[in-house]
N, C-alpha and C positions, 0 to 999 in steps of 0.2 A: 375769179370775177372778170366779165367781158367790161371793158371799158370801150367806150368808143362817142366819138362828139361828130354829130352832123349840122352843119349852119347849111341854111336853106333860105335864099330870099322867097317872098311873100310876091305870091302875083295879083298885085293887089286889085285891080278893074279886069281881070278875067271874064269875072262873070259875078254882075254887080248892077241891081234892079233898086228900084224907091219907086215903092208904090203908099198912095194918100189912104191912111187909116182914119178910122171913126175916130170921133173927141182929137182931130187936127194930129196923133199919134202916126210919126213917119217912119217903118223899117226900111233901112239900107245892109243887106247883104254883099261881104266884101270878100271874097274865094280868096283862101293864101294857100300856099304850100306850107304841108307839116312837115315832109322828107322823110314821112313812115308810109307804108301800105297796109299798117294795120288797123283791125278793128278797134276804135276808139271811143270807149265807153265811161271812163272817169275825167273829169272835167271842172275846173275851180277856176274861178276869174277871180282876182284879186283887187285890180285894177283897172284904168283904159289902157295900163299898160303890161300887165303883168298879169300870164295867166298860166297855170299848169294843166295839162293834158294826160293820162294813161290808157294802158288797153293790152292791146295781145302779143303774146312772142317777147315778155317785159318790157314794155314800152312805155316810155316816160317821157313828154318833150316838154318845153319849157320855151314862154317869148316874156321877154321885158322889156320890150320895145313896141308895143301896141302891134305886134302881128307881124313886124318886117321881117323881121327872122325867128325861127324856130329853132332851138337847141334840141338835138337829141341827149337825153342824158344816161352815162350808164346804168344796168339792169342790177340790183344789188342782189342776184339770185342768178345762177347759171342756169338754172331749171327753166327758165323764159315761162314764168308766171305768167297767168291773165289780171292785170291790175283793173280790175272793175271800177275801182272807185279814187278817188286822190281829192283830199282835203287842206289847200294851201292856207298861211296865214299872211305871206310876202313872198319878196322874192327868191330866201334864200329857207324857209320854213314850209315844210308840208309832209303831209302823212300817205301813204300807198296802201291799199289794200288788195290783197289776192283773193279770187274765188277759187272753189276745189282745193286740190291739196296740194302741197301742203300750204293752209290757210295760215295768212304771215298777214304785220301790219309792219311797216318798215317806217322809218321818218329821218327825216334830213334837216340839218339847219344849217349847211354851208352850201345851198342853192345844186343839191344833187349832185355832188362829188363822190361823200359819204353816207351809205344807208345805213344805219343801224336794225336793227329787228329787233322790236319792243313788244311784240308777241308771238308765238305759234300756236294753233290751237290742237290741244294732242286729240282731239277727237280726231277719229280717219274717215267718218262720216260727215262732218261739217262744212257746210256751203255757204258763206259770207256772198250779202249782199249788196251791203251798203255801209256805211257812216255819214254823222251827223253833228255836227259843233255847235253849242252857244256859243262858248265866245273858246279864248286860243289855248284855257289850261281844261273845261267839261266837254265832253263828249260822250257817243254811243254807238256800236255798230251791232250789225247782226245778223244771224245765221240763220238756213232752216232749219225746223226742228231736229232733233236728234235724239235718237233714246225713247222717241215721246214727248218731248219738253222743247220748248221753243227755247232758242241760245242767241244771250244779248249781254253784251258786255258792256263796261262804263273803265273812263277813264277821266281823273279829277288833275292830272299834272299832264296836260299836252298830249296823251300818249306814248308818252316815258313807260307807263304802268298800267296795265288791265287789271278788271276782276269780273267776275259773272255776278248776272244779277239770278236771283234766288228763283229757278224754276217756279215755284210751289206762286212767286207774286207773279206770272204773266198766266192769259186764259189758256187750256191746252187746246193744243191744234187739231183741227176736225183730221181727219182721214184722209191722206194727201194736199194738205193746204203748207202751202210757201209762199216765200218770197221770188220776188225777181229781180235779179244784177242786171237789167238790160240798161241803165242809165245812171247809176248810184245814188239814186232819189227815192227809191220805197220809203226809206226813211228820212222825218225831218222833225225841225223841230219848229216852236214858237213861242215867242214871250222870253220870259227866265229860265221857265223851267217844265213848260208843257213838250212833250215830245208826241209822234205819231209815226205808226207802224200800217203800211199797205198791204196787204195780203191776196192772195187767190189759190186757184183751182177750185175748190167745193164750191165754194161761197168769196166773197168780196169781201172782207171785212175788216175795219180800219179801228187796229188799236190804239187805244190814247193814254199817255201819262202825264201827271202834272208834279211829278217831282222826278225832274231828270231822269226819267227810265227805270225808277227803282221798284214803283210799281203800275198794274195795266189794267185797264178796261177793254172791254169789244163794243164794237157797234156793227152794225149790218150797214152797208151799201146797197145803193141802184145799179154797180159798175158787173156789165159781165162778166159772168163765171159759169161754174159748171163742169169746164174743161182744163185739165193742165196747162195749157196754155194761155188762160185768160186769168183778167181780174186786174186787181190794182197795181198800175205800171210806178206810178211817182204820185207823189205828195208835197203840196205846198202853200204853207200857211201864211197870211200879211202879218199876224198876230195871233193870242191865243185864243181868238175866235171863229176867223176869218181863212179859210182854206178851202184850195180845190184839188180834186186828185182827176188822173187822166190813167187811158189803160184799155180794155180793150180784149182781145184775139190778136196776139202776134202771127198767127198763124192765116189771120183775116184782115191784111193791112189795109184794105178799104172800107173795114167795117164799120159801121158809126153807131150800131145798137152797144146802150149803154157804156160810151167809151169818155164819157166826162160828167163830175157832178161837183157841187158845191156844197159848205156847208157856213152858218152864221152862228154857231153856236158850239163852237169848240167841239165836232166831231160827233155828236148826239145822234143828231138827223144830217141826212143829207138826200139834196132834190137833185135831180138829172137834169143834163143839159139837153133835153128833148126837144125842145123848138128848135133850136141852132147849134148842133155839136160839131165837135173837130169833123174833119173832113174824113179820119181813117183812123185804125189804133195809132194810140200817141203811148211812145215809152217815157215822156220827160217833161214835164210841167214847169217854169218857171217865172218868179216876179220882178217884171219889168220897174228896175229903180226909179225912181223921181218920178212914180207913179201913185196914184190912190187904190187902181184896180185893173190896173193892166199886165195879161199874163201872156207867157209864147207857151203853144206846144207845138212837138215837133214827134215824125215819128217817120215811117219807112216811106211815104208817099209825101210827104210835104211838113209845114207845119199851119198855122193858124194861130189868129191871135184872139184873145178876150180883154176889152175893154171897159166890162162890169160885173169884175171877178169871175169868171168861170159860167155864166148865166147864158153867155149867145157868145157864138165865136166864127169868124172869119177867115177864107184861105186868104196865106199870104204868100208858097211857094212851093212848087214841086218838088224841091229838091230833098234828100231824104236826109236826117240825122238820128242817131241815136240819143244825143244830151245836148241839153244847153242850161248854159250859165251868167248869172249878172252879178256884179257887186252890190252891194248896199245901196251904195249913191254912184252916178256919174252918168253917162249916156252909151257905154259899152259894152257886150259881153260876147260872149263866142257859141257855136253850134260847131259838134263836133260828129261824126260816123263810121261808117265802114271804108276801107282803104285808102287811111288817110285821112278822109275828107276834113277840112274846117275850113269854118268862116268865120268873122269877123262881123258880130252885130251892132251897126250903129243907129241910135235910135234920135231922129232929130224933128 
């Protein structure tokens, strides 16, 4: 095992804009150094002060300090994993996950000193996309299909423990239809115990469960598809009624046909954001805290904001990221991307 610790001051007014949002909503983008160059696609905000990062070549950093500094932590895998996803509960608790193989879920509760590995998945075909927590002992992640059979796991103690959930209870997968690791938000959850699954290539189509993942519905979307490359990027519910998914053609970052929609009714229908959509594909949707209905997406040309759920949306910046993240409550969260890149969102 490589060990290796990098402290890296944060530059903090680099490059740092506030521009006047609708409903009086102000973003301030604040550029720090991560002291990685790589691609940064898992992402947890915990805090205003404490947030975990993951991505390529095992890369895992760590600030508890609202952004001044960035820890590099070591890679608990010599093989320099691509950690897609990272699920923190504090500063010293959080889960990693790898896409491709060998597909591992590692977790730490001494602030990334010690990884444990608390699964590998012996399928040599499985592609882990994402994870998803209620609260710090239920969770779910999942795979694309394999075999024929969509592959989703649940863990009831932290992720200590996996188990599969029972093929035969999720819908099977059309004919080349997956998931996508561009941001570790295909999947999420809402309420107690509603969860929801983004899909594409064929078809768009957003699975729903209302008992932790055990069992699935389908629903059809408005979000492009048709092409391996397209379809439902991220998912993100205020409750278990209220969710908007964003997505898109990664392969068409300016594209804005069917690249966001909303739904009121727990996943059922869902209507397009046709009048005023994001600016370009968005890989990462997420809900703006000490808000009623305010969301960011972000994706390879900029991001944009909605301010009545997911229904009209606004540029707010060029700059590109693959994810972003808020806590629950506070006025905080970070946007993270390719070589490196993070910022610091403060929302005032």
């Amino acid at each position: 095992m490589k060990h290796f610790i990098l402290y890296s001051m944060a530059i903090m007014i680099v490059a740092c804009t506030s521009t006047k949002q609708p409903d009086d909503i102000h973003i301030r983008w604040q550029i720090q150094s991560s002291g990685t160059d790589a691609s940064l696609r898992g992402l947890c905000t915990v805090s205003d002060r404490v947030a975990w990062a993951s991505g390529s070549g095992g890369t895992i950093i760590r600030t508890t300090d609202g952004g001044n500094t960035w820890q590099g932590l070591s890679s608990p895998d010599e093989a320099a994993l691509d950690f897609r996803d990272i699920q923190a509960f504090d500063e010293n608790t959080a889960l990693i996950l790898s896409a491709g193989q060998p597909a591992r879920i590692y977790k730490t509760t001494d602030g990334g000193n010690v990884w444990t590995n608390t699964y590998t998945d012996p399928n040599t075909t499985s592609f882990y996309n994402a994870m998803a927590f209620w609260d710090e002992k239920n969770g779910i992640a999942t795979s694309d299909p394999v075999e024929g059979h969509f592959l989703l796991i649940q863990t009831t103690d932290g992720g200590n423990s996996w188990h599969r959930v029972p093929p035969e209870n999720i819908p099977e997968p059309l004919e080349g239809e997956a998931g996508f690791a561009s941001s570790g938000t295909c999947i999420a959850v809402g309420g107690e115990t509603h969860a929801y699954l983004g899909l594409g290539g064929p078809a768009a189509r957003l699975f729903h469960s209302t008992d932790r993942g055990w069992t699935w519905s389908a629903a059809s979307t408005p979000i492009f598809s048709g092409r391996p490359s397209a379809g439902i990027f991220s998912v993100a519910f205020l409750d278990s009624k209220n969710g908007v998914i964003v997505g898109g053609d990664y392969q068409d970052p300016d594209g804005t046909e069917g690249n966001a929609a909303y739904t009121t009714d727990a996943g059922r229908t869902w209507l397009p954001a046709d009048a005023s959509p994001p600016s370009g594909f968005r890989s990462c949707v997420a809900h703006l805290p000490e808000t009623a209905s305010a969301l960011l997406a972000v994706g390879p040309n900029g991001s944009d904001l909605s301010v009545d759920f997911g229904k009209t949306w606004t540029r707010l910046d060029t700059t590109g990221y693959h994810v972003a993240s808020f806590p629950k409550t506070g006025n905080t969260g970070w946007a993270a991307g390719g070589q490196g890149r993070i910022a610091k969102i403060i929302i005032e």
